[in-house]
C-alpha positions as a Markdown table, in Angstrom:
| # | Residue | x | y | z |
|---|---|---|---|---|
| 1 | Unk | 46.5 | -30.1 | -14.2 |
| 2 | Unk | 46.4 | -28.0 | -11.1 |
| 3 | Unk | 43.1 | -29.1 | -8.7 |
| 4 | Unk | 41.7 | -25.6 | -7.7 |
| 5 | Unk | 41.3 | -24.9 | -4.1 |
| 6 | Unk | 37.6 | -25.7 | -3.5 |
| 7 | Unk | 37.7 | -25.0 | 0.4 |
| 8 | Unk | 35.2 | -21.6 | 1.0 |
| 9 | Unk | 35.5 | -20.1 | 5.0 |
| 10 | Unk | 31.9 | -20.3 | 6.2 |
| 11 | Unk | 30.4 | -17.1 | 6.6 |
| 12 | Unk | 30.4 | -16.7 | 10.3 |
| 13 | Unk | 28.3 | -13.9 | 10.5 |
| 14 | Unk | 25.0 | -14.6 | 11.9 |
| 15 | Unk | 21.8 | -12.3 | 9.8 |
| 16 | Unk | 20.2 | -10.7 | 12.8 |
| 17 | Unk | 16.5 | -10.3 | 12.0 |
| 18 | Unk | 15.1 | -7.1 | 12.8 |
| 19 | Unk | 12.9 | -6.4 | 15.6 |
| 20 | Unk | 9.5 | -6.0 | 14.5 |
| 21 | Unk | 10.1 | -8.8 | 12.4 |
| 22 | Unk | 11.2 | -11.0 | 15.2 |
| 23 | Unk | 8.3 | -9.6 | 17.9 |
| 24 | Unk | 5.9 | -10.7 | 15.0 |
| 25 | Unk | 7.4 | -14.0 | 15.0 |
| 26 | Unk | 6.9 | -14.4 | 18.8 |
| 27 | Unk | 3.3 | -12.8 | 18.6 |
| 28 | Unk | 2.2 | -15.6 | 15.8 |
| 29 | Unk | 4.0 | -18.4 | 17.5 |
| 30 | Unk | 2.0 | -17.5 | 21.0 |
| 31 | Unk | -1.1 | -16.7 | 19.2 |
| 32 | Unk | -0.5 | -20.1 | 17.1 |
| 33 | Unk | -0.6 | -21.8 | 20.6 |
| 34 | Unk | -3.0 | -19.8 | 22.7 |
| 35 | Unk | -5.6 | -19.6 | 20.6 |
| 36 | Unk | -6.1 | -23.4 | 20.0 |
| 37 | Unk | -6.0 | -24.5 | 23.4 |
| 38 | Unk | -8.5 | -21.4 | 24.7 |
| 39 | Unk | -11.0 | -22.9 | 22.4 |
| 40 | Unk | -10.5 | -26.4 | 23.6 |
| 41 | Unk | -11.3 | -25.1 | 27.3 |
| 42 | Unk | -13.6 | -22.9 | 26.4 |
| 43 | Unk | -16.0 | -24.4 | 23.7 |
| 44 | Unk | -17.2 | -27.8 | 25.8 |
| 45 | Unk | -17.3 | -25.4 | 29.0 |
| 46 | Unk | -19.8 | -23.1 | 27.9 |
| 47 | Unk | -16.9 | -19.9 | 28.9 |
| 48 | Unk | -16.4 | -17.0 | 26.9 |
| 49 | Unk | -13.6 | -17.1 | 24.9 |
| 50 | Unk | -11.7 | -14.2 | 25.7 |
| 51 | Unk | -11.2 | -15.1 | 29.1 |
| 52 | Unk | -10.0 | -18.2 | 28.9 |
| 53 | Unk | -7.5 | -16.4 | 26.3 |
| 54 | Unk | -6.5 | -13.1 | 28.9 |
| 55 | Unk | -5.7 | -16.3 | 31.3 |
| 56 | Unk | -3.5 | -18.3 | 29.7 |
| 57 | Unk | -2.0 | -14.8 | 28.5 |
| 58 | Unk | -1.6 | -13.9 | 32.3 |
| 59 | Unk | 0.0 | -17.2 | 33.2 |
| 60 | Unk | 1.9 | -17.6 | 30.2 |
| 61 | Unk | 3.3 | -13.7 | 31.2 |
| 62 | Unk | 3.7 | -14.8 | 34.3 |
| 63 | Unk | 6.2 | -17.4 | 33.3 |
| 64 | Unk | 8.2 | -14.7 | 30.6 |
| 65 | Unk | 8.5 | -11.9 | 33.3 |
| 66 | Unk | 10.0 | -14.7 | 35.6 |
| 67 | Unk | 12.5 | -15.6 | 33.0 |
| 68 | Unk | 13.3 | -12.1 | 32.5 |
| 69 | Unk | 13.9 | -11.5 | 35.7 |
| 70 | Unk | 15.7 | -15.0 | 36.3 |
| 71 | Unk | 18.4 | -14.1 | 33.6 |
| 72 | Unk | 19.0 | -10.2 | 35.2 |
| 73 | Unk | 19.1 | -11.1 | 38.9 |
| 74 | Unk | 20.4 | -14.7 | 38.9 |
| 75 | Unk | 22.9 | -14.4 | 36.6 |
| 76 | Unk | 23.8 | -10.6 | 36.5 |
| 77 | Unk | 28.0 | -11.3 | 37.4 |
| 78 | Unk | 29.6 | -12.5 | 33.9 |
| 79 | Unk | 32.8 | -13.6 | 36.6 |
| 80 | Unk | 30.8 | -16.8 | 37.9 |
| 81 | Unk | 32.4 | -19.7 | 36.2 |
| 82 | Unk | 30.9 | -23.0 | 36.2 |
| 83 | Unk | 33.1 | -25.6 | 36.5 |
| 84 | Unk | 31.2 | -29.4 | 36.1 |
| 85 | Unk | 28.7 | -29.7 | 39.2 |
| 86 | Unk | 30.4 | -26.6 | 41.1 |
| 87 | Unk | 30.1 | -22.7 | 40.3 |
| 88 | Unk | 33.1 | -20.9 | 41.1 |
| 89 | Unk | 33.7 | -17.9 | 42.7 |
| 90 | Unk | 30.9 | -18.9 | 45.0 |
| 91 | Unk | 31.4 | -16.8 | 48.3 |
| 92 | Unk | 31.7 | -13.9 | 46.1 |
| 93 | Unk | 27.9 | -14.2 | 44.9 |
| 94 | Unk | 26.3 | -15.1 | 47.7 |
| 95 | Unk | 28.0 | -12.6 | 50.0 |
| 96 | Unk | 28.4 | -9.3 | 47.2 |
| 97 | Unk | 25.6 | -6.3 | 47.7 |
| 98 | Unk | 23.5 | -7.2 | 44.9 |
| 99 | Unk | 23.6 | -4.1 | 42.4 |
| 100 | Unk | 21.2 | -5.4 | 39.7 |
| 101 | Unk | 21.3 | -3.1 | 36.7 |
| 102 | Unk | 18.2 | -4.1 | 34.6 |
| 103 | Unk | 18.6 | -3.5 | 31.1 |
| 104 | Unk | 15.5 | -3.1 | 28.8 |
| 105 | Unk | 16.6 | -3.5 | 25.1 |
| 106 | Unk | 14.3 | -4.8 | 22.6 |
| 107 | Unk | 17.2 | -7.1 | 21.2 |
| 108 | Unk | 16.6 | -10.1 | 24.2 |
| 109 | Unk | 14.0 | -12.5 | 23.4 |
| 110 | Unk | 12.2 | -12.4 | 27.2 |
| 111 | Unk | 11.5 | -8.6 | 26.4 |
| 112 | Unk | 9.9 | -9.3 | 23.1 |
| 113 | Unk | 7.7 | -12.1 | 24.6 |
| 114 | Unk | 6.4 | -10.0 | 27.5 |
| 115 | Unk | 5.6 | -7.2 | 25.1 |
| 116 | Unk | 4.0 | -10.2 | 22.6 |
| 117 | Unk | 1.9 | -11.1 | 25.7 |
| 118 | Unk | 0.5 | -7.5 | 26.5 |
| 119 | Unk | -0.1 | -7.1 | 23.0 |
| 120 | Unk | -2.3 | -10.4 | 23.5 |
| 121 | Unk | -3.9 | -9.0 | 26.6 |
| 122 | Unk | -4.9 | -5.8 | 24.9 |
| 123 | Unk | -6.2 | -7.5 | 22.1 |
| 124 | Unk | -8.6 | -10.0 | 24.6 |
| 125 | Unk | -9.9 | -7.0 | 25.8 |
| 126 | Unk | -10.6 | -5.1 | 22.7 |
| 127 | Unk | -11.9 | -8.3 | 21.2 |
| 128 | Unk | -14.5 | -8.6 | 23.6 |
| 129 | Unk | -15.6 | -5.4 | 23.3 |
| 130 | Unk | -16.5 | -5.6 | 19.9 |
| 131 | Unk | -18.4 | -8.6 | 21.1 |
| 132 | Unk | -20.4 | -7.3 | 23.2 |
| 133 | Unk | -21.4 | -4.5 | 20.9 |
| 134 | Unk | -22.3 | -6.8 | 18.3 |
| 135 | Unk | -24.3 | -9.1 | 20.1 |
């Protein structure tokens, strides 16, 4: 008897997850995280809640705007090679005009996080509107 050829190629193709789907994602993982810790400062403190929230939401957008920024400024020229402990085609970097060309697409992750963090912001503020106007 003939053994049948049981090898399969791997599907290489990656499922790409749509966008809202994915900014949801990134909205419940901060909110999962946020929201813990801003009631662990602000319960034995005696603060309001949504403060403590909208600032760890500032810092926290601080740091995703700086990452956004760190991976269209720093690292803008696809040519730079790095080669162990040296990046090539140094002189070339440091002395080229830099001609940034910022590119807002919902598909990178930093852009989705920013817009998860304003979303958080917004919602601080709305939250503690309806706050106030219940108590």
């Amino acid at each position: 008897m003939k053994k049948t050829n049981s090898y399969r190629p791997l599907n290489t193709k990656i499922p790409t997850k749509s966008i809202p789907k994915s900014m949801g994602i990134k909205l419940g993982i901060l909110l999962g995280v946020i929201i813990p810790i801003a009631a662990l400062i602000a319960y034995p403190m005696n603060i309001n809640f949504f403060s403590v929230t909208r600032i760890i939401s500032i810092f926290v957008l601080i740091i995703s705007i700086a990452a956004y920024i760190k991976g269209e400024v720093l690292y803008f020229q696809p040519e730079v090679t790095h080669h162990g402990s040296k990046v090539g085609n140094k002189k070339n970097v440091v002395h080229k005009k830099y001609n940034t060309k910022f590119s807002f697409s919902l598909n990178k992750e930093t852009v989705q996080v920013v817009l998860s963090i304003l979303i958080i912001i917004l919602c601080t503020y709305l939250g503690q509107v309806i706050y106030k106007a219940i108590v």
